[in-house]
C-alpha positions in Angstrom: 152.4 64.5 41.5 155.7 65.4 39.2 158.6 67.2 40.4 161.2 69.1 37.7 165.0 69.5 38.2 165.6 71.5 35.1 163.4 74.2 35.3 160.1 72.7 33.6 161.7 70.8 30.7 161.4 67.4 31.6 158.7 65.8 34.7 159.0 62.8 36.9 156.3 61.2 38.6 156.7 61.0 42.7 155.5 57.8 44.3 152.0 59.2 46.0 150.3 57.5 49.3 148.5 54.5 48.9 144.7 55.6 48.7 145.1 58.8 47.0 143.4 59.7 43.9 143.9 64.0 43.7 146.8 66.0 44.8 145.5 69.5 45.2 147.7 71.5 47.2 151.7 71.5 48.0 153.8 73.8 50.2 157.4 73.5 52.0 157.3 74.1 55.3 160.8 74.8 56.1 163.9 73.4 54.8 163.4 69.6 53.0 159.7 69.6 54.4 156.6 69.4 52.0 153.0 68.8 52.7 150.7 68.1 50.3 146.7 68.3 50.4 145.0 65.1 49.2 141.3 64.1 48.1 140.9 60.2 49.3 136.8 60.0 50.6 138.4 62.0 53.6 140.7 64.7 53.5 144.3 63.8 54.1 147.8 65.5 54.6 151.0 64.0 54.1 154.1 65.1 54.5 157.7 64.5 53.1 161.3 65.2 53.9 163.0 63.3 51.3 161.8 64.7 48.2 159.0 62.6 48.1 160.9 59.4 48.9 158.4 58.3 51.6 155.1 60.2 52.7 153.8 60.3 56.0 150.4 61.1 56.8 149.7 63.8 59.7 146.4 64.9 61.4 144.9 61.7 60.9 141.3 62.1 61.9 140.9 65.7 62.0 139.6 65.9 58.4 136.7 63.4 58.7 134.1 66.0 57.9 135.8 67.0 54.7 136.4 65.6 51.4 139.4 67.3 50.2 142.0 69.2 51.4 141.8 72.4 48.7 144.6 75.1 49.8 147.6 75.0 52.5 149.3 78.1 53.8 152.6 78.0 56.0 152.1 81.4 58.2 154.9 83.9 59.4 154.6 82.5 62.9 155.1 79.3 62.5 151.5 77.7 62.2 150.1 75.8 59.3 146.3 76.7 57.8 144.3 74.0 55.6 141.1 75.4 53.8 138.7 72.2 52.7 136.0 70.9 50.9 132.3 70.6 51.0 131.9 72.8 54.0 134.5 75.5 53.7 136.4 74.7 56.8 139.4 76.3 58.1 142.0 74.2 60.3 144.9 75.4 61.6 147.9 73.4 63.4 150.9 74.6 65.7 152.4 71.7 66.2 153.8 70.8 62.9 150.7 69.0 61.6 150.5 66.7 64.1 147.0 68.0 65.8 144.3 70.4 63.8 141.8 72.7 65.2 138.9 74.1 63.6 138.8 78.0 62.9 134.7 77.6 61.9 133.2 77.2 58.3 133.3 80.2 56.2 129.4 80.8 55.3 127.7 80.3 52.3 131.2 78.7 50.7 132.2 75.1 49.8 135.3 75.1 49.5 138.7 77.3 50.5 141.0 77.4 47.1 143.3 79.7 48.2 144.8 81.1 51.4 147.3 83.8 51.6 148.9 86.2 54.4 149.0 89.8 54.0 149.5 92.9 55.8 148.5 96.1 55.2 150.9 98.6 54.7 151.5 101.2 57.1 149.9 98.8 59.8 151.8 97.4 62.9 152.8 94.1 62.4 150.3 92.7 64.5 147.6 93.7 61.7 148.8 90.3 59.1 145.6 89.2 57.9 144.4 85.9 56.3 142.5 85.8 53.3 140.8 82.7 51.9 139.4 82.7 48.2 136.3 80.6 48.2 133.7 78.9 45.9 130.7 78.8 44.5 130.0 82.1 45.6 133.5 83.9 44.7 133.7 85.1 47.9 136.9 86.4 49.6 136.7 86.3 53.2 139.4 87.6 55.7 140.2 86.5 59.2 142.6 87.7 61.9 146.4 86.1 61.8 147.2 88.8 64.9 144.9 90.7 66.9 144.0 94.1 65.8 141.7 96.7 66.5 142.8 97.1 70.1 144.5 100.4 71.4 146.2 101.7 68.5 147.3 104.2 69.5 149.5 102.4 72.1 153.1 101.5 71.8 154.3 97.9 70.9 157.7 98.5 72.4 161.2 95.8 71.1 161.0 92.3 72.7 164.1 93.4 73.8 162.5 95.9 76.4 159.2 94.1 77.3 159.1 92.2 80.3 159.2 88.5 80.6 156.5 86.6 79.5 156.0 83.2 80.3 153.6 80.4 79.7 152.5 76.7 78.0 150.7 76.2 74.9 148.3 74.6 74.0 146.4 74.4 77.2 144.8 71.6 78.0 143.7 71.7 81.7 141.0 74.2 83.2 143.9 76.6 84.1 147.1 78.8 82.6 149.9 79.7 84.5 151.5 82.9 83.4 154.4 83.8 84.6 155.4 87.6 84.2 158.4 89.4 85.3 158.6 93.2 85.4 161.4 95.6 86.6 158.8 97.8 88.9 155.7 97.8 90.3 152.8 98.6 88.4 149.2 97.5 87.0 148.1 95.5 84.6 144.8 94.9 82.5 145.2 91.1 80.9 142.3 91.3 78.0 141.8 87.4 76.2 140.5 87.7 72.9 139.3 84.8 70.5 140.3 83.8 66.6 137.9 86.6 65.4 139.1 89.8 67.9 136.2 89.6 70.1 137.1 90.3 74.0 135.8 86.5 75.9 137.9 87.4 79.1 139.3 90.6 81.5 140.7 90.8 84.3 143.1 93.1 86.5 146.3 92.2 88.3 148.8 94.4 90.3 152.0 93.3 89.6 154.8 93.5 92.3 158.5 93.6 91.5 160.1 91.0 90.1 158.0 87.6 89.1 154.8 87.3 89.4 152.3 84.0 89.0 149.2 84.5 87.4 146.6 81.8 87.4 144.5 82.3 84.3 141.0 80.0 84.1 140.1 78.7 80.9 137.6 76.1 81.6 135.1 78.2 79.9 137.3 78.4 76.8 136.0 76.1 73.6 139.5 74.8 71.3 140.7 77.1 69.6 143.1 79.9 69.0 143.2 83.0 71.5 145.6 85.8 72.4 146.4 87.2 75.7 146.8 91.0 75.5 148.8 92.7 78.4 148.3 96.1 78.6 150.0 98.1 81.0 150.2 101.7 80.6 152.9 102.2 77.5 153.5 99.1 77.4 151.5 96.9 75.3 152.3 92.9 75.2 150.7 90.4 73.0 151.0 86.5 73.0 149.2 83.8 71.3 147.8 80.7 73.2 145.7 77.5 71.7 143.2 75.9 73.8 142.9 72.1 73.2 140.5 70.0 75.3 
């Protein structure tokens, strides 16, 4: 890897990780943080925050079933994606890179060149979809960043207004405590949808004044990404949760 300080006209070599013989992807994540996507047998990730000073390798052992590491993508909320090679898998981490899960292999593909975030325009912002550019195939497939499809018509009112939403993620035990404070009594339908939008969970609460406690099962939950959709009445809340075992 080479890095410029004068806009292209000269290159200097960076010092890469022992091991690593292709550097195939690079992104900052945040201020003084870049990871770059490796080929080395396995796929590996390393990150810097000293311009490349030092490398330090995250997710170790998450990428034994790939080869390379072909495309990164830092996300609007936070999360970090990682399309690979030979099977066209899709990871994504919350945690700064420091644990992976698997989103599932995109069929008929071998590997993820590209991923981007987009939105489409006119579309709430929970609507952002992923995109990953894929070969041998050419194929472009798209996946769900937010949840969508839900309710449309229905208000998202200002996190300002919304009641209090509490909770842990990931989840690692057979439960979820969520903790939700409103200013009246009302009801509530809690709807838990997986990666892909699909409903895997309903169930409905009353909610009394003030806070209430609700314990949520997930012991029937494979890891993975999910969101908890609140619906009650005009208002409409949704939060994300990741389910590790």
């Amino acid at each position: 890897m080479h890095y410029s300080s004068d806009n292209g006209f000269n290159w200097n070599i960076i010092t890469r990780p022992p091991g690593v013989s292709d550097v195939y992807t690079i992104i900052e994540v945040g201020a003084d943080t870049i990871f770059m996507g490796t080929n080395a047998d396995i796929g590996r990730l390393f990150m810097t925050t000293d311009q490349g000073d030092n490398w330090i390798e995250k997710g170790d052992g998450y990428f034994n079933s790939t080869t390379a590491i072909r495309s990164l993508l830092y996300a609007s909320d936070g999360a970090i994606y990682a399309g690979t090679s030979p099977n066209a898998e899709v990871f994504v981490s919350v945690d700064g890179g420091d644990t992976w899960i698997s989103t599932g292999v995109l069929s008929g593909a071998n590997t993820v060149y590209k991923l981007i975030e987009a939105t489409k325009a006119g579309v709430r912002q929970d609507s952002t979809f992923l995109f990953a550019a894929t070969g041998p195939n050419g194929d472009v497939f798209r996946g769900l960043l937010f949840v969508i499809g839900i309710d449309e018509e229905k208000n998202i009112i200002d996190n300002s207004m919304i009641p209090q939403v509490l909770y842990k993620t990931p989840v690692r035990g057979d439960f979820m405590l969520l903790n939700i404070s409103v200013n009246n009594q009302q009801s509530a339908k809690l709807k838990i949808l997986n990666a892909t939008g699909t409903i895997v969970g309903q169930s409905n609460h009353r909610l009394k004044q003030g806070n209430n406690s609700l314990k949520i099962a997930m012991n029937g939950f494979s890891q993975g990404i999910y969101f908890l959709c609140l619906d009650m009445g005009n208002q409409y809340i949704i939060r994300k949760v990741v389910r590790l075992r």
